[in-house]
Structures are given as structure tokens and as C-alpha cells.
DSSP file (Angstrom, degrees, kcal/mol; ACC not computed):
  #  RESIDUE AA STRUCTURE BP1 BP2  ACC     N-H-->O    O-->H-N    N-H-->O    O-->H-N    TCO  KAPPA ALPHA  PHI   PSI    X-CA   Y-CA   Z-CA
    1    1 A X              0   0    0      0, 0.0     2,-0.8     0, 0.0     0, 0.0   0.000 360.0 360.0 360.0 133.3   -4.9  -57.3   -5.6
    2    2 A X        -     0   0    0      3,-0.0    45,-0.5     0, 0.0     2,-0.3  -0.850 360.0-148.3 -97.3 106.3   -1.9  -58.3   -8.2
    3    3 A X        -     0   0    0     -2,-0.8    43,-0.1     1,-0.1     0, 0.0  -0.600  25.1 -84.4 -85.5 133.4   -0.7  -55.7   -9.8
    4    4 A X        -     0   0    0     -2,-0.3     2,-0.3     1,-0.1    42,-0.1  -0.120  52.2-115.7 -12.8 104.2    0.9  -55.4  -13.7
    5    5 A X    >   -     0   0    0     40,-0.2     3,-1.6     1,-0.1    -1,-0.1  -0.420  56.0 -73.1 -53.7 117.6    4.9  -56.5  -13.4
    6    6 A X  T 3  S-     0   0    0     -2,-0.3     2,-0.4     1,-0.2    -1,-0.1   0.023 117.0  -3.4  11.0  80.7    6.8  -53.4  -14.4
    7    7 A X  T 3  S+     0   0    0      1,-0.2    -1,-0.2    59,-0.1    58,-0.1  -0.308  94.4 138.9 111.8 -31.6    6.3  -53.1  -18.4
    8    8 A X    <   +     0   0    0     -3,-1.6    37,-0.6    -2,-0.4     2,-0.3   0.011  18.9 148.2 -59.4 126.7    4.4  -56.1  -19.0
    9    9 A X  E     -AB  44  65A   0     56,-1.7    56,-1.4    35,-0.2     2,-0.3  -0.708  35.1-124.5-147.5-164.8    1.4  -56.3  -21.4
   10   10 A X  E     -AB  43  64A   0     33,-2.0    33,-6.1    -2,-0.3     2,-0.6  -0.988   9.2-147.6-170.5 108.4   -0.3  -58.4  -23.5
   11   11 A X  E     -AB  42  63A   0     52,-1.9    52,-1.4    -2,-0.3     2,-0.8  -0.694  22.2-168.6 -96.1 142.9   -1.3  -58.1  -27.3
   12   12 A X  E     - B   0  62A   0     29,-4.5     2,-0.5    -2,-0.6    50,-0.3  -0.680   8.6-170.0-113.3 103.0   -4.1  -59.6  -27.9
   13   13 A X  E     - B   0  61A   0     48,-1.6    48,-2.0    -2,-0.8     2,-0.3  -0.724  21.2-140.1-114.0 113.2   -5.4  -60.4  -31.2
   14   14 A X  E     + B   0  60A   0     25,-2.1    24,-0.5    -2,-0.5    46,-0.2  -0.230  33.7 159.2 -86.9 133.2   -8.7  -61.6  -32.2
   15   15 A X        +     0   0    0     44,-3.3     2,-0.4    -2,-0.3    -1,-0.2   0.810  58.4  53.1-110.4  -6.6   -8.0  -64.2  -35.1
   16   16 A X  S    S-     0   0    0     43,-1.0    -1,-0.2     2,-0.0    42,-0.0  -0.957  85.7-109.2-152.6 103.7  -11.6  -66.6  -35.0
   17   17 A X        -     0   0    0     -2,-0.4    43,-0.0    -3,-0.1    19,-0.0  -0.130   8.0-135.6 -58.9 141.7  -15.2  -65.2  -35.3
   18   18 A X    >   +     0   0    0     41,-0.1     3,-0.5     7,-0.0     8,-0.1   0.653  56.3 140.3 -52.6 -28.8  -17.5  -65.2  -32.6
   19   19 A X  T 3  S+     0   0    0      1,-0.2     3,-0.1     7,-0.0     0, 0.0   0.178  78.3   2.1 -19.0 123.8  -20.1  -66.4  -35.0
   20   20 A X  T 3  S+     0   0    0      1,-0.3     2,-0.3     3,-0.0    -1,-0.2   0.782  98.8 120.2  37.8  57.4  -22.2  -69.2  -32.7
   21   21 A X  S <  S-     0   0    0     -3,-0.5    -1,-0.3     1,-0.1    -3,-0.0  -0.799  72.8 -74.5-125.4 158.5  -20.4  -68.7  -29.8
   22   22 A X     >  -     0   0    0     -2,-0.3     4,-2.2     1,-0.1     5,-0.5   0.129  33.6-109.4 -64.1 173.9  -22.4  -67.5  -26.7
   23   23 A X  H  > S+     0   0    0      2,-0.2     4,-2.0     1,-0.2    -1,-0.1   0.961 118.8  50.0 -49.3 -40.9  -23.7  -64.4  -25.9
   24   24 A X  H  > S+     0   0    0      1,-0.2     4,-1.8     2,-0.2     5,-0.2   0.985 108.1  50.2 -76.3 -60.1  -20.8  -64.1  -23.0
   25   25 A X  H >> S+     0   0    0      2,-0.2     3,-2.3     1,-0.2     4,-1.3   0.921 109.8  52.0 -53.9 -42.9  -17.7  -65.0  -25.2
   26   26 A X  H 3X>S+     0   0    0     -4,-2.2     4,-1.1     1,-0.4     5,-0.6   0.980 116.9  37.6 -99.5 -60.4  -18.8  -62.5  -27.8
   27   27 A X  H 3X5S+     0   0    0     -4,-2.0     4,-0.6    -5,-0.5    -1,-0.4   0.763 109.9  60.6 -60.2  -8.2  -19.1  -59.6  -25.1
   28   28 A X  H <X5S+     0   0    0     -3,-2.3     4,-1.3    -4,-1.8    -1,-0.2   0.931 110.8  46.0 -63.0 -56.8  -15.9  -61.0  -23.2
   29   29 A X  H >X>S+     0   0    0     -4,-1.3     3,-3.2    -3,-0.3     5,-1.0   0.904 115.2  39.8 -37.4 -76.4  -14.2  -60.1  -26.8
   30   30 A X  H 3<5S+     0   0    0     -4,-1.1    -1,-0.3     1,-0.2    -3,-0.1   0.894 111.7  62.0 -73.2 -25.2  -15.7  -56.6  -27.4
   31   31 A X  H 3<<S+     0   0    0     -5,-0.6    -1,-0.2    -4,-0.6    -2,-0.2   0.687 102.0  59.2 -68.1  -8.8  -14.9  -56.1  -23.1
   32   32 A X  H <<5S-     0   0    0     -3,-3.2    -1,-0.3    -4,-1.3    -2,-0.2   0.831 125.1-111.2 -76.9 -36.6  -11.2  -56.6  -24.3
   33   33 A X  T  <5S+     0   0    0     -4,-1.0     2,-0.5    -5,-0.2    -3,-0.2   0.397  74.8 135.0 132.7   4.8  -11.4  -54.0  -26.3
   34   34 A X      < +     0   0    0     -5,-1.0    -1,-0.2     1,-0.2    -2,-0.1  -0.769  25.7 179.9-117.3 130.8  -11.3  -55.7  -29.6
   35   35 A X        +     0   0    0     -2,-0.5     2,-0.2     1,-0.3    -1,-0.2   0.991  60.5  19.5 -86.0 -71.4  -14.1  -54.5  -32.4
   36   36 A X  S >  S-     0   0    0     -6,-0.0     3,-3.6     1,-0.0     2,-0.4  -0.722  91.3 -80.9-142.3 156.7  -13.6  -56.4  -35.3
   37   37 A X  T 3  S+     0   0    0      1,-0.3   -22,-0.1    -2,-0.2     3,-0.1  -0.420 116.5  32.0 -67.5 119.8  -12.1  -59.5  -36.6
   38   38 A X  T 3  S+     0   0    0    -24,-0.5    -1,-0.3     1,-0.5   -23,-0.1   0.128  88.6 143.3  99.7 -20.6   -8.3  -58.8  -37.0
   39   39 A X    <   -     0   0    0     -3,-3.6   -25,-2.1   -26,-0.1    -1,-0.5  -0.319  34.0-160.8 -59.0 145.6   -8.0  -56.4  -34.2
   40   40 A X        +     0   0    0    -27,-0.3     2,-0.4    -3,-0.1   -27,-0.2  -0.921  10.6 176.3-113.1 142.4   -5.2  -56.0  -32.0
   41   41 A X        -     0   0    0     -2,-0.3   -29,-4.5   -29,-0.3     2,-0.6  -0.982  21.6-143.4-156.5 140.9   -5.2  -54.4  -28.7
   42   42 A X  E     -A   11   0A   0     -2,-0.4   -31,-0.2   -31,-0.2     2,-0.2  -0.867  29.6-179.5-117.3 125.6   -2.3  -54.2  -26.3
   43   43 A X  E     -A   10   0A   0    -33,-6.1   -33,-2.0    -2,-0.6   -10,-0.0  -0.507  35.8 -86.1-117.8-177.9   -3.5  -54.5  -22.5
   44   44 A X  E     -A    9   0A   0    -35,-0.2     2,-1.2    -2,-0.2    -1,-0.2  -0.106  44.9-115.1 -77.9-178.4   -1.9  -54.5  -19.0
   45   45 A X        +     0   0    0    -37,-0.6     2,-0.2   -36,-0.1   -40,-0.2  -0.962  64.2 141.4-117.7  94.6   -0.6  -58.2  -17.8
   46   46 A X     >  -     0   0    0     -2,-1.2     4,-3.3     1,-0.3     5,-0.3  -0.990  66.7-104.6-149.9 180.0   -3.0  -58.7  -14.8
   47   47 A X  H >> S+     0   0    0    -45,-0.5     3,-3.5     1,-0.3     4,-0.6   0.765 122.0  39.3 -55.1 -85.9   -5.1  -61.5  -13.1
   48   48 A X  H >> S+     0   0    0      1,-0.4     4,-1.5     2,-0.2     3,-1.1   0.590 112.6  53.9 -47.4 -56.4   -8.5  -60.2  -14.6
   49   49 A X  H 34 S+     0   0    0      1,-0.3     3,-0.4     2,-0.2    -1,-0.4   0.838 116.9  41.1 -54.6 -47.4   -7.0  -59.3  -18.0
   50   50 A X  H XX S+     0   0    0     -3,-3.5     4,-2.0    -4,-3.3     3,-0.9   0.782 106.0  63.4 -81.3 -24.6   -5.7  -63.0  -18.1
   51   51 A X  H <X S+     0   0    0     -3,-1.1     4,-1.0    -4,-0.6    -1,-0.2   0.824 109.0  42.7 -54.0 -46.3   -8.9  -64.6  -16.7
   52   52 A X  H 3< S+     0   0    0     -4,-1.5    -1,-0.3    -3,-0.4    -2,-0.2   0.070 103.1  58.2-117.4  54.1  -10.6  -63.4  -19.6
   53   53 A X  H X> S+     0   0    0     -3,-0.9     3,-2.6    -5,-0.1     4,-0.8   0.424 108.6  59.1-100.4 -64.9   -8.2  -64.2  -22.3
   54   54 A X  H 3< S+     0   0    0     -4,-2.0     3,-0.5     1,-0.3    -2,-0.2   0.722  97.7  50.3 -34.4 -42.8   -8.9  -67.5  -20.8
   55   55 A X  T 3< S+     0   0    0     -4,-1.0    -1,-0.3     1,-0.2     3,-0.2   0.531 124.2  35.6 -84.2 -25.6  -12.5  -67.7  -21.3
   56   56 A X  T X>  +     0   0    0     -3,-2.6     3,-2.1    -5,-0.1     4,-0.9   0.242  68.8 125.8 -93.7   7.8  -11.7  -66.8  -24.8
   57   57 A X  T 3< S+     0   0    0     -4,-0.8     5,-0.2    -3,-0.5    -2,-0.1   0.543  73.0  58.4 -71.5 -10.3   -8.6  -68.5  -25.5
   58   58 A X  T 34 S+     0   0    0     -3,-0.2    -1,-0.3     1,-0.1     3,-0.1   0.088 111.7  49.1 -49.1  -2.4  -10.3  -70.3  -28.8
   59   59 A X  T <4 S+     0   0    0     -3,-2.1   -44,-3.3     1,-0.4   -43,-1.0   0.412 108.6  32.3-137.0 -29.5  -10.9  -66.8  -30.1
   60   60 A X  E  <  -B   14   0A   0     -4,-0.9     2,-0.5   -46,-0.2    -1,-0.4  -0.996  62.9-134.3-152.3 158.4   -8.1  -64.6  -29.9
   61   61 A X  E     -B   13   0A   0    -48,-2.0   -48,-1.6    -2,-0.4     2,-0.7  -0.835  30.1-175.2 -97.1 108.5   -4.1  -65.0  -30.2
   62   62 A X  E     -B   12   0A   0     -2,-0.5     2,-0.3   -50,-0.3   -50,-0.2  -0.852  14.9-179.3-129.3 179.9   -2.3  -63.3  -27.7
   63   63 A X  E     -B   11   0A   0    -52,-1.4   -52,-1.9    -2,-0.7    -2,-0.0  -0.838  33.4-107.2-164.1 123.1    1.7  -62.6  -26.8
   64   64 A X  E     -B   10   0A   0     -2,-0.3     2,-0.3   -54,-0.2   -54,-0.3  -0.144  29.6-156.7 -75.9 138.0    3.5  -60.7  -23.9
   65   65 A X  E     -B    9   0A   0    -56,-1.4   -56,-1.7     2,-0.1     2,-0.3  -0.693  12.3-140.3 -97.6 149.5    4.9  -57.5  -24.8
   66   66 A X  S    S-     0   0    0     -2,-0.3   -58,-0.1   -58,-0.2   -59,-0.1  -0.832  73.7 -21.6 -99.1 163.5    7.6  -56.1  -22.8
   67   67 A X              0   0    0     -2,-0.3    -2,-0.1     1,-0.2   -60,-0.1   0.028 360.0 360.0  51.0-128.2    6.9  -51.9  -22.4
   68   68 A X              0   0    0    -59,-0.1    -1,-0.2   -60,-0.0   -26,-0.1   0.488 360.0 360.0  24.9 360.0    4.7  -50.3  -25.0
């Protein structure tokens, strides 16, 4: 199991509507935690968390935070 480096997270920002995307990106999106178009949500830095940023990576902006 990989555990979250010491402070590291990850905002992620959804910047590009889901609109005729599959069924699965749009529920990877809401499973980030992110509601509505223009949300931000700041998550832990781990495998899964970056696995589905991946699968979305057309869809949402993200950038590693240190703390917060």
C-alpha cells in the first residue's frame, strides 16, 4: 500500500464539462469530490487518488500542494 508523502496533496480543479463524456468519467469527477464545474477540492497525494486524476486528466486541472 503507498502511503501520502508527509504534506503532500493535490488540488484538483474541474475546468471542462463532462457533457458527452461517459457515464464513468462523469462519476470518476463527482468520486473526487468535485460537484460543479469550477470546483476545487484539495485531496491526499496517493496511487488511487492519482490513478483517477488520470482517467480524467482532460477534465480537471490539478497542482501539488505542499501541507494544507
Amino acid at each position: 500500500m503507498m502511503v501520502a508523502k508527509q504534506g503532500r496533496r493535490l488540488r484538483i480543479t474541474w475546468v471542462k464539462s463532462a457533457i458527452g463524456y461517459s457515464q464513468r468519467q462523469k462519476a470518476t469527477v463527482r468520486a473526487l469530490g468535485l460537484r460543479r464545474l469550477g470546483d476545487s477540492v484539495v485531496q491526499d497525494d496517493t496511487a488511487v487518488m492519482r490513478g483517477m486524476v488520470n482517467k480524467v486528466r482532460h477534465l480537471v486541472q490539478v497542482e501539488e500542494v505542499e501541507g494544507e
